[in-house]
C-alpha positions in Angstrom: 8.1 -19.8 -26.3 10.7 -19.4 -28.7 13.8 -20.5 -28.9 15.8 -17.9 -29.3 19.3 -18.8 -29.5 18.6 -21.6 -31.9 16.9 -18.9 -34.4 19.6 -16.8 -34.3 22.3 -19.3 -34.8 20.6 -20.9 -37.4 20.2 -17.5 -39.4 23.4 -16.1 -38.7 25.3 -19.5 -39.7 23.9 -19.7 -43.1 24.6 -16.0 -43.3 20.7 -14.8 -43.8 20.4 -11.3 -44.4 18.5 -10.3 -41.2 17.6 -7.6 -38.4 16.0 -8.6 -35.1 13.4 -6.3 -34.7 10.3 -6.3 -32.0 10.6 -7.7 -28.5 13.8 -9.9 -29.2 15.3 -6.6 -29.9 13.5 -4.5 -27.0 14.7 -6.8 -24.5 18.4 -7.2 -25.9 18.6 -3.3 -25.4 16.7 -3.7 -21.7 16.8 -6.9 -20.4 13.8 -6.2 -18.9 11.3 -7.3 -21.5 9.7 -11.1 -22.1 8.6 -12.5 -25.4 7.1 -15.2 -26.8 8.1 -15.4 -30.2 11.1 -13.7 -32.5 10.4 -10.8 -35.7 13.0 -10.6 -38.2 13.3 -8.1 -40.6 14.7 -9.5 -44.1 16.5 -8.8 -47.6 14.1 -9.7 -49.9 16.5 -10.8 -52.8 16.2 -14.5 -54.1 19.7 -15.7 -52.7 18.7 -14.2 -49.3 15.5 -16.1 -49.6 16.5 -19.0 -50.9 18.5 -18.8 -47.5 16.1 -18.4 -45.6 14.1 -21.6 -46.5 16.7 -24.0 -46.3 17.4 -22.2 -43.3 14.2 -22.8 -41.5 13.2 -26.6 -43.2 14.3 -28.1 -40.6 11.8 -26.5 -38.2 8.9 -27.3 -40.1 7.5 -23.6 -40.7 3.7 -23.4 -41.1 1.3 -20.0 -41.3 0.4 -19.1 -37.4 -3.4 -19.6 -37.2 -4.2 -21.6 -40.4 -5.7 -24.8 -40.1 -3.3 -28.2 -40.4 -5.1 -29.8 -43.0 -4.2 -26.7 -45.4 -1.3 -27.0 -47.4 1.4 -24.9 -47.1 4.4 -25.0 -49.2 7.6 -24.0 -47.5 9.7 -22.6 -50.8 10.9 -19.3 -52.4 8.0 -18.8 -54.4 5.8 -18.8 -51.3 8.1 -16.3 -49.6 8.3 -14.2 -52.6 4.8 -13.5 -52.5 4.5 -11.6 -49.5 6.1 -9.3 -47.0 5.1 -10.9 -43.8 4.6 -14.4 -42.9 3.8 -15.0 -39.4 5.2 -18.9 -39.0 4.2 -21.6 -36.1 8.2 -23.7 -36.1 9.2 -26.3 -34.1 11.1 -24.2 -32.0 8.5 -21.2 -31.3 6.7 -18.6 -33.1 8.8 -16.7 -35.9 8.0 -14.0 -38.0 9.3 -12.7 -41.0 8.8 -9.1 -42.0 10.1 -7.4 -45.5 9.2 -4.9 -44.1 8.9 -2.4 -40.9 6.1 0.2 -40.6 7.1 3.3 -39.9 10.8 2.7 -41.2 10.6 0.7 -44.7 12.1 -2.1 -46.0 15.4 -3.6 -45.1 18.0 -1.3 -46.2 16.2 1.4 -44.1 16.1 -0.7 -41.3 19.3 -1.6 -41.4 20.1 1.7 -41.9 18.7 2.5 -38.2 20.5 -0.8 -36.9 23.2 -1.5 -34.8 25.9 -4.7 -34.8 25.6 -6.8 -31.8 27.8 -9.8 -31.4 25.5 -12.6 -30.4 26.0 -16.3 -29.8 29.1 -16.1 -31.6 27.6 -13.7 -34.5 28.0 -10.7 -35.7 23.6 -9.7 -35.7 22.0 -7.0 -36.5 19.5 -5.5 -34.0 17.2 -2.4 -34.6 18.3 0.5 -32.5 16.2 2.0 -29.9 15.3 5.2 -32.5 13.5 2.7 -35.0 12.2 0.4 -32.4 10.3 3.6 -30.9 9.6 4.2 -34.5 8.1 1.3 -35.3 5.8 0.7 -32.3 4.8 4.3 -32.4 3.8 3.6 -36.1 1.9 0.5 -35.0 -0.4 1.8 -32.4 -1.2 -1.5 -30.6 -1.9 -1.3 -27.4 0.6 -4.2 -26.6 3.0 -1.8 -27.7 2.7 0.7 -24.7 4.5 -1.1 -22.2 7.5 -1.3 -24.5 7.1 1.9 -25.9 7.6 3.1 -21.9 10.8 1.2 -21.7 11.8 2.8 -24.9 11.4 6.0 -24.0 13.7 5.6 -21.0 15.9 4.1 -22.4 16.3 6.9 -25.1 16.5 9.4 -22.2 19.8 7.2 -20.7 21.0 7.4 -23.5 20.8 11.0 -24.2 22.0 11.9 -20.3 25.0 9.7 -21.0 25.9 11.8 -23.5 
C-alpha cells in the first residue's frame, strides 16, 4: 500500500512537475475507489528530472518485478531513457509515466488537469474527461470498475450543470 500523502508531499515540496493520474486521481474525484500504488504523470525536461531523483532517493526506488541482485541505477540518465518506470519505494508502489495513452505527454495532460489543493499543495489531478480517456484507451479489464464510476460521475457533473 502506498503511502500517499508522503508521495505527494515529497513531490510537491521540491516543486516536481507532476499530474496524479490513475486510481490516486479516480478516487480523489470519488472517494469511492481503493489503490495500492500512486501514477504520476511528468515533465520530462532535465531540471524536472533531476527533481525527481533527488526527490525519490530517499525511498530507495527500484524497477517493480526485477530481481534484487540486478543493478539499478537511480539517476537522470536512467530516467531519461524511458517514459515509464514502474518503481517498488519504501513507501509503496510508484509509477512514473511521460506519458498517458490516449491523452499524450504532459503538457496535454495537464492541459485536461485540474488544481486541487492537497496536503498543503497546490497538485495537479487529471480531470474526470482524461481519466475516462485514458482508461478507455487502455482496455484493461481492471479498468471497468473505474471506468463505471467515471461514467457517473461525468453524468453528475453534466446534471449539475
Amino acid at each position: 500500500m502506498i503511502d500517499i500523502k508522503k508521495a505527494i508531499v515529497t513531490l510537491a515540496g521540491k516543486d516536481v512537475d507532476f499530474i496524479i493520474v490513475g486510481g490516486v486521481a479516480l478516487g480523489l474525484h470519488s472517494a469511492a475507489y481503493i489503490t495500492y500504488d500512486i501514477d504520476v504523470c511528468f515533465s520530462r525536461t532535465r531540471e524536472n528530472v533531476q527533481k525527481i531523483v533527488d526527490a525519490l532517493r530517499e525511498f530507495s526506488p527500484r524497477l517493480r518485478g526485477f530481481p534484487e541482485n540486478l543493478p539499478f541505477s537511480w539517476e537522470v540518465a536512467t530516467l531519461s531513457q524511458a517514459t515509464l518506470f514502474t518503481l517498488d519505494t519504501t513507501i509503496g508502489d510508484f509509477d512514473l509515466l511521460g506519458e498517458i495513452g490516449g491523452i499524450g505527454s504532459y503538457p496535454d495532460v495537464l492541459a485536461v488537469s485540474e488544481k486541487w489543493y492537497i496536503y498543503g499543495y497546490d497538485v495537479n489531478v487529471l480531470s474526470i474527461e482524461g481519466l475516462i480517456k485514458a482508461k478507455e484507451r487502455a482496455r484493461r479489464e481492471k479498468d471497468e470498475p473505474g471506468l463505471k464510476i467515471l461514467y457517473a460521475l461525468r453524468e453528475a457533473n453534466l446534471d449539475d450543470e
